[in-house]
C-alpha positions as CSV (number, residue, x, y, z in Angstrom):
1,X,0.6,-15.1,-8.6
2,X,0.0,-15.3,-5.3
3,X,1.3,-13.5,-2.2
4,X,0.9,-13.2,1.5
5,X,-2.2,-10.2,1.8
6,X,-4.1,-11.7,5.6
7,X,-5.3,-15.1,6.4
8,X,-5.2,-17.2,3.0
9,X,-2.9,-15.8,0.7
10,X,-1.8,-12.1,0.9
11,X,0.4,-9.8,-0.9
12,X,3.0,-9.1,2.4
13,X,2.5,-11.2,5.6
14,X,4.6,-10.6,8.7
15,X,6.3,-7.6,6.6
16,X,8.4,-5.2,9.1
17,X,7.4,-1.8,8.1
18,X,9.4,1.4,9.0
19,X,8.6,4.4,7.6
20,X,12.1,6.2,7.1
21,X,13.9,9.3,4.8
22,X,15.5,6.9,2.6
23,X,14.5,4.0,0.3
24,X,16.6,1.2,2.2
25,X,16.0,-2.5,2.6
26,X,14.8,-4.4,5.9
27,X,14.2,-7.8,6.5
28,X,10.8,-9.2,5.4
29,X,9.7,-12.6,6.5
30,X,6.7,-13.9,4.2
31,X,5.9,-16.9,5.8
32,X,1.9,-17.3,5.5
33,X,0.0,-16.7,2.0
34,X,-2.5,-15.0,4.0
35,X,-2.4,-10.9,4.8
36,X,-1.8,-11.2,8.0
37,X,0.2,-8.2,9.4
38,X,2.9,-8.8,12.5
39,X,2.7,-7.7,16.0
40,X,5.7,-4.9,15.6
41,X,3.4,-3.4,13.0
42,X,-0.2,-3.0,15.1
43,X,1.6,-2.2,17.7
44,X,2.7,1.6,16.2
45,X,-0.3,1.3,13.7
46,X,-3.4,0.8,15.8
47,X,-5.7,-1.7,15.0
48,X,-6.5,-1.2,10.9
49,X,-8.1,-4.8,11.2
50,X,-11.3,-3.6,12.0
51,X,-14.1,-2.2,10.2
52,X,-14.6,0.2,14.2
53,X,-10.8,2.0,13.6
54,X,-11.9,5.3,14.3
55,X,-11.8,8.2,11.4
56,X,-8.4,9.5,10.6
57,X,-10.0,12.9,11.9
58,X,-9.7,11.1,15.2
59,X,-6.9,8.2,15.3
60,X,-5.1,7.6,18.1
61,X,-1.3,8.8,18.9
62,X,0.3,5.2,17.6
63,X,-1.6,5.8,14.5
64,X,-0.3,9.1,13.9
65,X,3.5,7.9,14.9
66,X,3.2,4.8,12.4
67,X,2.8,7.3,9.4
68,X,5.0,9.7,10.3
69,X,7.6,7.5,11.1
70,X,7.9,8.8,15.1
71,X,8.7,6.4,17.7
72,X,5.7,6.3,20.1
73,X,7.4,7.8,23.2
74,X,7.1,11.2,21.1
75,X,3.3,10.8,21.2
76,X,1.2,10.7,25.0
77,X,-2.3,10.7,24.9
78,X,-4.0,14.2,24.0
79,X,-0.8,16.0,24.1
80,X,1.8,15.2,21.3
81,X,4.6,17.4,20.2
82,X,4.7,20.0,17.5
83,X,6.2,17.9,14.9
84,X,4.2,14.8,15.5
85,X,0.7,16.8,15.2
86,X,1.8,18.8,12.2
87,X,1.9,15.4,10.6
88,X,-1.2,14.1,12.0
89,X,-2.9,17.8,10.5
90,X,-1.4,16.7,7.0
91,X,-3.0,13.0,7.1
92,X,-6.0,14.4,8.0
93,X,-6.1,17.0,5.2
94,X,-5.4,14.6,2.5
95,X,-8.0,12.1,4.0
96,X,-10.4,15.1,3.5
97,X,-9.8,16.6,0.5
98,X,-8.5,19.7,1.8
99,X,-4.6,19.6,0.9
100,X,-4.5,20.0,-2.8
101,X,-2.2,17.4,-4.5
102,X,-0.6,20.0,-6.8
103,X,1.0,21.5,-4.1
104,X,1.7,17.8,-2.0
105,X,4.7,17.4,-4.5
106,X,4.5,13.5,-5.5
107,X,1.4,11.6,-5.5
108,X,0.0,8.7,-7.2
109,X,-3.2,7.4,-8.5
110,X,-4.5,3.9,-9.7
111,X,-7.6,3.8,-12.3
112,X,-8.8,1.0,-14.6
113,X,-7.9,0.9,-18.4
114,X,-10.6,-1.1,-19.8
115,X,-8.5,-3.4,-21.0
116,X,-7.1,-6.9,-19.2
117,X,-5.0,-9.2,-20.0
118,X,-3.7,-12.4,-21.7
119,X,-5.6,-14.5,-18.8
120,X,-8.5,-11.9,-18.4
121,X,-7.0,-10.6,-15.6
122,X,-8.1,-6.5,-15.6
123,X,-5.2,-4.3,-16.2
124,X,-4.9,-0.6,-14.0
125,X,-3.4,2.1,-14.5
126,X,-0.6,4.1,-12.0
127,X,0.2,7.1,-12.6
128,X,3.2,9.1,-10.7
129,X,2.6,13.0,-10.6
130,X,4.6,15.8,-9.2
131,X,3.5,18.9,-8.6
132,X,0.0,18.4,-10.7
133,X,2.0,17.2,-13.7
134,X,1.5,13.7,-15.1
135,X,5.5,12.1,-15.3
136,X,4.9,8.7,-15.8
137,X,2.8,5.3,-15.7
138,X,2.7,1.7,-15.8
139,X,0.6,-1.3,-16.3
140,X,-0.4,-3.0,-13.2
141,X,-2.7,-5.9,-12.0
142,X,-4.4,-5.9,-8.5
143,X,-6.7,-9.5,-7.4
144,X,-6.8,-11.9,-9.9
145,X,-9.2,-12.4,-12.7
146,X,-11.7,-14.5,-11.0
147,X,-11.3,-12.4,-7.8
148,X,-12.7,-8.8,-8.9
149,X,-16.0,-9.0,-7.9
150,X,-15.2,-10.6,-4.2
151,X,-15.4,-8.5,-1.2
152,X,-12.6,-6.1,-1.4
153,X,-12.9,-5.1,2.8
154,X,-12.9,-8.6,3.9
155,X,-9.1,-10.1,4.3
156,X,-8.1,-13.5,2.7
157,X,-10.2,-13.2,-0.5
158,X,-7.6,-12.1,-3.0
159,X,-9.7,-9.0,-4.3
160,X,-8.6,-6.2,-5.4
161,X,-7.3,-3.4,-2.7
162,X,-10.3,-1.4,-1.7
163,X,-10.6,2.0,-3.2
164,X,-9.4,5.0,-0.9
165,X,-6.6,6.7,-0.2
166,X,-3.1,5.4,1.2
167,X,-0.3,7.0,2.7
168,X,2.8,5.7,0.9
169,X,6.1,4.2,3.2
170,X,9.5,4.8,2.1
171,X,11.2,2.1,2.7
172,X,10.9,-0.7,0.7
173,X,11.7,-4.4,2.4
174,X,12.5,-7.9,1.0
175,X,10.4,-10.6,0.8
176,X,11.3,-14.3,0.7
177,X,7.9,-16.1,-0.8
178,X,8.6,-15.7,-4.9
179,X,5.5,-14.4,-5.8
180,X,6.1,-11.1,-3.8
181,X,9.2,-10.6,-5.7
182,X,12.5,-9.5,-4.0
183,X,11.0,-5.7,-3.0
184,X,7.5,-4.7,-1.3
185,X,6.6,-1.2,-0.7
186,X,3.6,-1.2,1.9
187,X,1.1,1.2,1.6
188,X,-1.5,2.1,4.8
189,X,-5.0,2.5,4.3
190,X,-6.8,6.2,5.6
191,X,-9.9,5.0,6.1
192,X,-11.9,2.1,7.5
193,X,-10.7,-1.5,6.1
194,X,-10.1,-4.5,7.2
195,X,-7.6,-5.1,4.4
196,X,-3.9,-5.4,5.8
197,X,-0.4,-5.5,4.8
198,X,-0.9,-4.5,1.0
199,X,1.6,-2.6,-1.4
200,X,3.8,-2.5,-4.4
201,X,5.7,-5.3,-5.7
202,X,6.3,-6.9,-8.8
203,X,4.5,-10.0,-10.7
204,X,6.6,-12.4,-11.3
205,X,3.4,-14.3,-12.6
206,X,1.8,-12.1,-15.1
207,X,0.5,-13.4,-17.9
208,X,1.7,-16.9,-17.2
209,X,-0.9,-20.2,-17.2
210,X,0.6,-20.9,-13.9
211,X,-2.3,-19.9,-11.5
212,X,-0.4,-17.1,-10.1
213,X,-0.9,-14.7,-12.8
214,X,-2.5,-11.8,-10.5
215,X,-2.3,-10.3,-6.6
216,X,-3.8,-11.3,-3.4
217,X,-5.1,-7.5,-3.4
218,X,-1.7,-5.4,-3.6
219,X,-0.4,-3.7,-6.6
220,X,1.2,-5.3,-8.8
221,X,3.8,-3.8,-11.4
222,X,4.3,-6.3,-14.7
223,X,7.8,-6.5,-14.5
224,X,11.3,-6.0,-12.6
225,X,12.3,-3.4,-15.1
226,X,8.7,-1.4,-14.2
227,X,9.4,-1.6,-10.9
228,X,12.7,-0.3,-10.8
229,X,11.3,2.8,-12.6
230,X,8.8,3.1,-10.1
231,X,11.3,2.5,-7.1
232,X,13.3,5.2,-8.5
233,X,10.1,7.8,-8.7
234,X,9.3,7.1,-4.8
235,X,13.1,7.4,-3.6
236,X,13.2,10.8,-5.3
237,X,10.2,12.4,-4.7
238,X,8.5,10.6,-1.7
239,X,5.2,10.7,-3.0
240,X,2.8,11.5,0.0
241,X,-0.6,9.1,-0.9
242,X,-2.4,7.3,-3.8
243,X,-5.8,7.6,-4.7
244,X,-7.2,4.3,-6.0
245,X,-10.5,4.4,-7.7
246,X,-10.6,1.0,-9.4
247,X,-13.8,-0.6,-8.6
């Protein structure tokens, strides 16, 4: 499979991420196979490009109004508001370490299973907690078989998505390129990558001889009927990050 993840093929190029209260649908123009991600989104995310993006400890006002869904004229240099820099104190506590996820409500983590499959293609595990207890998981695939081993900070080399932790969006948005499926959920990186525009969809490709079988980086679930589940899960309980530890 292949989808839009920067400057060759990527999992979600030119996406329009918001992130909102509800699970809703916005456009989503996938035009490039490359992760490249638009002007509207660095705009309100900072630049995540680069390899120099400062620590989450100290990211810029955009940054902080990007995650927490705040238009930037809430956020002026030094000074924000109450509400804006109680988020920022919350990114930066799970960046850390020091929030404990029992008591974030949902979270999410992605580890390998050993096993891979039909095409040799390594299979991960997500898992979907709330409140420290295990509720459910699903296959998913994440590069493609002959990618694993490629540089997983460098954009356009269809690796897997770096391991970190990502704050998770909540709105989902369409895609029109087939191998990003009809839904994305975008995911933002809290630390230094120059990975872009990666998420959740589904694999329309898995398991077939097609050369597709696979991602350009983002996560891929192995089918609609997975993905629906997993839709469901992150309408309900807005889970606040994944921890991925696949490499």
């Amino acid at each position: 499979m292949s989808l839009s993840c920067l400057t060759v093929i990527s999992c979600a190029a030119n996406a329009r991420v918001s992130l909102s209260s509800e699970l809703t649908e916005q456009p989503l123009n996938l035009t490039s196979r490359d992760e490249k991600i638009p002007a509207n989104i660095t705009s309100k995310a900072g630049n995540f490009n680069s390899l120099e993006t400062p620590d989450l400890v100290n990211k810029n006002a955009e940054t902080s109004s990007f995650l927490s869904g705040k238009s930037v004229s809430q956020v002026s240099g030094n000074s924000i508001n109450p509400e804006a820099k109680q988020v920022k104190n919350f990114d930066r506590k799970i960046a850390t370490g020091i929030t404990n996820p029992v008591t974030v409500g949902g979270y999410m983590t992605l580890t390998p299973t050993g096993q891979t499959n039909a095409l040799n293609n390594p299979l991960y595990e997500l898992r979907l907690y709330l409140n420290g207890q295990l509720v459910d998981s699903f296959m998913t695939v994440s590069g493609r078989a002959y990618t694993q081993s490629r540089n997983r900070h460098q954009s356009g080399t269809e690796a897997p998505l770096p391991d970190g932790r990502y704050r998770v969006a909540t709105r989902v948005v369409p895609g029109t390129i087939p191998e990003a499926g009809d839904r994305f959920l975008p995911i933002q990186p809290l630390f230094r990558t120059r990975r872009t525009a990666l998420g959740f969809h589904v694999d329309p490709s898995f398991n077939k001889n097609n050369g597709e079988d696979g991602t350009s980086g983002c996560i891929g679930l192995v089918s609609k009927e997975d993905l629906d589940r997993f839709l469901s899960f992150v309408r309900t309980h807005r889970p606040q990050f994944i921890d991925v530890k696949i490499q």
